[in-house]
C-alpha positions, 0 to 999 in steps of 0.5 A: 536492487533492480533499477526499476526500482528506487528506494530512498530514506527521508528521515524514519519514512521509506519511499520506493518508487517504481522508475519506468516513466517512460512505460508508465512504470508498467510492472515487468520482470524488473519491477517485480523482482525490484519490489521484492527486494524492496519490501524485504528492505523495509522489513528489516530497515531499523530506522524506517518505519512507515514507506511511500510507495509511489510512480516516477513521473507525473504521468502513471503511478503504474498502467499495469502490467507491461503487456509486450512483456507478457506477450513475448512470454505467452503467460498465461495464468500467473502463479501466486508469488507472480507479484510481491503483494503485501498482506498475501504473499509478502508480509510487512508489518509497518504502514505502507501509503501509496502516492498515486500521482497518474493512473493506477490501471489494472495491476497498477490498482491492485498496488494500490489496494495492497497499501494500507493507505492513499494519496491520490493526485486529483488528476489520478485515475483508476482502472481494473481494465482485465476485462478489456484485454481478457485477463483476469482479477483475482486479486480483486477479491479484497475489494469485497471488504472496501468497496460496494457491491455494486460501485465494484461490479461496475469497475469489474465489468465495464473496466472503466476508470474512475476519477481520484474523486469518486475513488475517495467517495467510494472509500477507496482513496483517503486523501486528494490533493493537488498534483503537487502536493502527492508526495508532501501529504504522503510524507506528512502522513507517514511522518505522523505515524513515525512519530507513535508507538511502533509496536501499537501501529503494528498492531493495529495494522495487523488487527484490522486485516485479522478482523477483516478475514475472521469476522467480528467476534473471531477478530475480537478474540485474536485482538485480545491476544495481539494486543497482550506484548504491546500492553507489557512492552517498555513502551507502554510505559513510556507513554504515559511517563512522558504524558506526565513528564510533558515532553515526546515519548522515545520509542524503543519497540520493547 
């Protein structure tokens, strides 16, 4: 793996981490490759089942893209697979959760919104800045479904950043916490998920996406379906046994 990126196991939790602090872990060609490498791992990593994704230091969970990079290169439009993102090009059906402990700026937000859930650091702040360079934000295109109208256009157009605090007022955020206290509640949540039926949060991961991009009544019906394999799996016995039995259900993903 790329040595912009780290990736660590903590009991059944993955944490990958983007290790550029001194560029404010800005993506470049390492980072992308590192991250590719590293959402395959947890993929096919048996003993983890929900990752962190985080930034080294204190400073930047990720500026955006290293813009010297891209200059050098004269990239102009990127192409789709330019970036691993999860629920698009890149496919992960375990939770992922982003510790956010700095600025998450332009395609350090668009990592941010392709994780499922996120910790933010109260000093954290959030930017899509591509209006302030003359980029662009296609792959803000998800934000439709999570965020005002209005609140969005504002981010879109002025490229301003917001605080963790309004990130979580406008439901962007699911947790802010003290600086120190990123990781910890990262891991206790992580941890939580951990502890349930593997092939109920899988599941539920993939239902809400479906629903997301179907509609309501398409979403009811592929649910159905979805749901079938977890209610005739081993595990869906499990848990009510070891209710009955008062002891913690042991997970076996079948």
């Amino acid at each position: 793996m790329a040595e912009e990126i780290l990736y660590e196991n903590r009991g059944r939790v993955a944490v990958i981490m983007i290790n550029r602090p001194a560029a404010r872990n800005a993506i470049n060609q390492g980072v992308r490759e590192g991250l590719a490498e590293a959402w395959e791992r947890f993929a096919n990593d048996r003993e983890a089942r929900a990752a962190i994704l985080t930034g080294a230091g204190d400073q930047a969970f990720c500026a955006g893209a290293d813009l010297k990079e891209m200059a050098v290169k004269k990239l102009g439009s990127l192409p789709r697979n330019f970036l691993s993102t999860l629920n698009v090009n890149t496919q992960v059906t375990k939770p992922v959760i982003a510790a956010v402990n700095g600025v998450a700026y332009a395609g350090g937000w668009a990592l941010v919104q392709m994780c499922d859930l996120v910790v933010a650091s109260q000093t954290a702040r959030f930017a899509i800045t591509e209006a302030k360079v003359g980029r662009g934000m296609p792959w803000a295109v998800p934000l439709t479904n999570m965020i005002p109208q209005k609140i969005l256009l504002e981010i879109l157009l002025t490229g301003n950043p917001i605080t963790a605090q309004r990130a979580y007022e406008i439901g962007f955020v699911n947790h802010v916490v003290p600086a120190d206290q990123v990781m910890p509640k990262a891991l206790e949540i992580a941890e939580t998920i951990a502890e349930n039926a593997p092939l109920t949060v899988a599941a539920a991961k993939e239902m809400v996406y479906l629903a997301t991009d179907m509609g309501r009544g398409a979403g009811l019906e592929a649910a159905r379906h979805l749901f079938d394999h977890v209610y005739r799996s081993e595990d869906a016995q499990e848990g009510p046994r070891a209710f009955a039995e008062k002891r913690k259900p042991q997970w076996k993903g079948r």
